[in-house]
C-alpha positions in Angstrom: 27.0 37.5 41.9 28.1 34.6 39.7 28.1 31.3 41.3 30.2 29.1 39.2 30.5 25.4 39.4 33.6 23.4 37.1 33.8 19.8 36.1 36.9 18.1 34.6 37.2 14.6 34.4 38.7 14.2 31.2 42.0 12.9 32.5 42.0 10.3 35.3 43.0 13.3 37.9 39.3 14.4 37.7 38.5 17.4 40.0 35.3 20.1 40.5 35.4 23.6 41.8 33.3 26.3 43.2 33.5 29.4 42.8 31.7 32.6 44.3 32.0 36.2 43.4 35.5 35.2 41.9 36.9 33.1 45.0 37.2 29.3 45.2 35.2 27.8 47.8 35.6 24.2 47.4 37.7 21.7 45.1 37.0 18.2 44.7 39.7 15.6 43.5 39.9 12.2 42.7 40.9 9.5 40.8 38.8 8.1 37.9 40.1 6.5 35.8 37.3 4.1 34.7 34.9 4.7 37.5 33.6 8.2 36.5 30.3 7.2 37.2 30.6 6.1 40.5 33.3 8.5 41.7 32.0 11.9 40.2 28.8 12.0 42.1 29.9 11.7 45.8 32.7 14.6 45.3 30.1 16.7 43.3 27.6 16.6 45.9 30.4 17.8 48.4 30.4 20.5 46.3 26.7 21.3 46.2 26.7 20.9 50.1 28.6 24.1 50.5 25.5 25.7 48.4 23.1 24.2 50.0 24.4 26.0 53.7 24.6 29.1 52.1 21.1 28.8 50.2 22.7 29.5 47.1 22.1 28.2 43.9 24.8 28.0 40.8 25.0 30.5 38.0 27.2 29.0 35.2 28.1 25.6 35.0 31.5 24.6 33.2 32.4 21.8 31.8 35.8 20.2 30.2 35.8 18.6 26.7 39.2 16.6 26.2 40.7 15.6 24.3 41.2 12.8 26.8 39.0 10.1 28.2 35.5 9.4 25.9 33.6 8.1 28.7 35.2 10.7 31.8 34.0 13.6 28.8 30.2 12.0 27.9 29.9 11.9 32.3 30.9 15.3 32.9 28.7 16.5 30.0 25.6 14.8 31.6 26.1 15.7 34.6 26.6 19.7 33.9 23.3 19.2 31.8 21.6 17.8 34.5 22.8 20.7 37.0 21.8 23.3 34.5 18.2 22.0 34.3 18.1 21.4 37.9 18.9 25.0 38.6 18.3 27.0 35.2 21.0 28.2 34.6 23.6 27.6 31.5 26.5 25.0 31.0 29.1 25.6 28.7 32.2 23.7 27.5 35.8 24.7 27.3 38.7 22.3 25.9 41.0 20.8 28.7 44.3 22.3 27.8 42.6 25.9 28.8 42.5 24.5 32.1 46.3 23.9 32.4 48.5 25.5 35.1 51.4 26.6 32.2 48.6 27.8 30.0 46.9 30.1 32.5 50.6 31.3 33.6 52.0 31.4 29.7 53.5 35.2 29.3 51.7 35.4 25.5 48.8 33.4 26.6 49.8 30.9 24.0 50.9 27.1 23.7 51.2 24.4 21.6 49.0 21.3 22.5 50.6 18.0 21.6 49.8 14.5 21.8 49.4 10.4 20.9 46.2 10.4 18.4 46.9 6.6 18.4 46.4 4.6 15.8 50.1 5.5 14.5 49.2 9.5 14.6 49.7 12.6 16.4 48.2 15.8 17.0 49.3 19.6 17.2 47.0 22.2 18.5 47.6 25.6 18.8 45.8 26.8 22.0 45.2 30.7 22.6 43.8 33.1 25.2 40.6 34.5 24.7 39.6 32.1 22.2 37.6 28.7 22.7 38.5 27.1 19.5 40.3 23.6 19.5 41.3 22.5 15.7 43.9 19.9 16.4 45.9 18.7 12.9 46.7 15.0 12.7 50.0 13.8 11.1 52.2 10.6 11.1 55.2 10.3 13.5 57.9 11.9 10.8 55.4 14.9 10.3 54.9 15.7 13.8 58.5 15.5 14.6 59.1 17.8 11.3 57.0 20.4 12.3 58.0 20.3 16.2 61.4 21.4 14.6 59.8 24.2 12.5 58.3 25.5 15.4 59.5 28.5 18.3 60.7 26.2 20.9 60.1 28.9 23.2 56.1 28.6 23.0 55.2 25.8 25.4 54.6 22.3 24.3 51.9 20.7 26.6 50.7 17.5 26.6 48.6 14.9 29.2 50.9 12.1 27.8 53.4 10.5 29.8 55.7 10.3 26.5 55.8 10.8 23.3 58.5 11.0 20.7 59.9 13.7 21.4 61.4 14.9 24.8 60.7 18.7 24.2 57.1 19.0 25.9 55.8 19.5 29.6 53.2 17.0 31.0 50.3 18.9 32.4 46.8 17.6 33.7 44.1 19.6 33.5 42.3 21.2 36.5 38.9 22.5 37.1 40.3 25.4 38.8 41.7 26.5 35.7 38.7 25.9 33.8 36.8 28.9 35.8 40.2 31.3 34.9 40.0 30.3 30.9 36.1 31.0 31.4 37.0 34.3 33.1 39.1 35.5 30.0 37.0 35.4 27.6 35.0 37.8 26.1 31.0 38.2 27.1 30.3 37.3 23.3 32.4 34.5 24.0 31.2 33.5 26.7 27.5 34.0 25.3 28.3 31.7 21.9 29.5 28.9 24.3 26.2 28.7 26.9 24.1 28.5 23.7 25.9 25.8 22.2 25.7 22.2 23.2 28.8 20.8 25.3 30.1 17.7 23.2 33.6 15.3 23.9 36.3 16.5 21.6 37.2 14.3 19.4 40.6 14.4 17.4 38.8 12.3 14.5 35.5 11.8 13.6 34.2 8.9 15.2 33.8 5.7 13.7 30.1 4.5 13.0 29.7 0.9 11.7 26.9 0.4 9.3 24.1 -2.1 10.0 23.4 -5.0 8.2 20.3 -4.8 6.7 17.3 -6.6 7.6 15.7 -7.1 10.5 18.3 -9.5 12.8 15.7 -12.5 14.1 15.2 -12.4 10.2 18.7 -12.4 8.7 19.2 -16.0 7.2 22.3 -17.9 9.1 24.8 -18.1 6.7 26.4 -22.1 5.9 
């Protein structure tokens, strides 16, 4: 019987599920925003409780990647890792625009992730069922507009932002709900590839990593 516990606190509408033998149990929501730390625990161990009455122990632990909040993803992440050891079992990580509402109801289980890169970019992603892959393409504001226009505006265009510069997109949150359906759809070997690789944030660019100066710092001569 799989026993399957999500985690999505990518977004500031952070939420964890339960599910057994395909039915929700429990769903936890709350606001984040920059208290994961302090808000995640309490609402996951309302979770746990309802394992705990039943003597049950989870199966698969799920976790969402972003793109979306750094510190919300790196919480999660340590948390699902902490779970799995606790109860040996594996965590895996699926990207948060699986977890959407219009991509679990999208007719060709396709849609087009959009959103604010920031620093003065944007990113398109295309997002498909049965696949785990997240390769978002970064552009300046004319490109992204250009290839909006070059694209079917029949496929959906999702995005967590509140705006952007275009009006043609729906704003949807991720939910961890939806992260036990995208799990559900994919394929064993799927499924399989993801518990044996480590869950990371996903990042839209590298990330930045100043150098250090050398020397030893109680040694570094104050400069004059």
């Amino acid at each position: 019987m799989s026993i399957v516990i999500a985690i999505e606190t990518s977004v500031p509408e952070a939420s964890i599920t339960l599910s057994i033998g395909g039915e929700i149990i429990a769903t936890e929501e709350f606001e984040s925003h920059r208290q994961q730390n302090k808000l995640l625990f309490p609402s996951l161990d309302a979770v746990l409780a309802h394992l705990r009455e039943k003597d049950l122990a989870p199966t698969q632990i799920i976790v969402g990647t972003g793109p979306g909040s750094y510190s919300g993803s790196r919480i999660s992440i340590a948390a699902a890792q902490g779970l799995a050891i606790a109860y040996g079992c594996p965590v895996a990580s699926l990207g948060s625009f699986q977890a959407t509402a219009t991509f679990q109801q999208s007719e060709n289980g396709y849609i087009l992730a959009i959103g604010d890169a920031r620093r003065e970019s944007y990113f398109i992603a295309d997002i498909k069922a049965g696949s785990a892959v997240f390769s978002p393409q970064l552009m300046d504001c004319d490109t992204f507009l250009q290839r909006l226009s070059e694209i079917d505006p029949a496929i959906p265009r999702v995005s967590f932002e509140h705006e952007l510069p275009t009006n043609n997109f729906l704003r949807d949150l991720p939910h961890a709900t939806g992260l036990i359906s995208a799990w559900e759809q994919l394929s064993q070997a799927e499924q399989d590839r993801l518990n044996t690789t480590p869950p990371q944030p996903l990042y839209l660019r590298a990330p930045f990593i100043s150098k250090a100066k050398p020397g030893h710092p109680l040694l570094r001569k104050s400069k004059k």
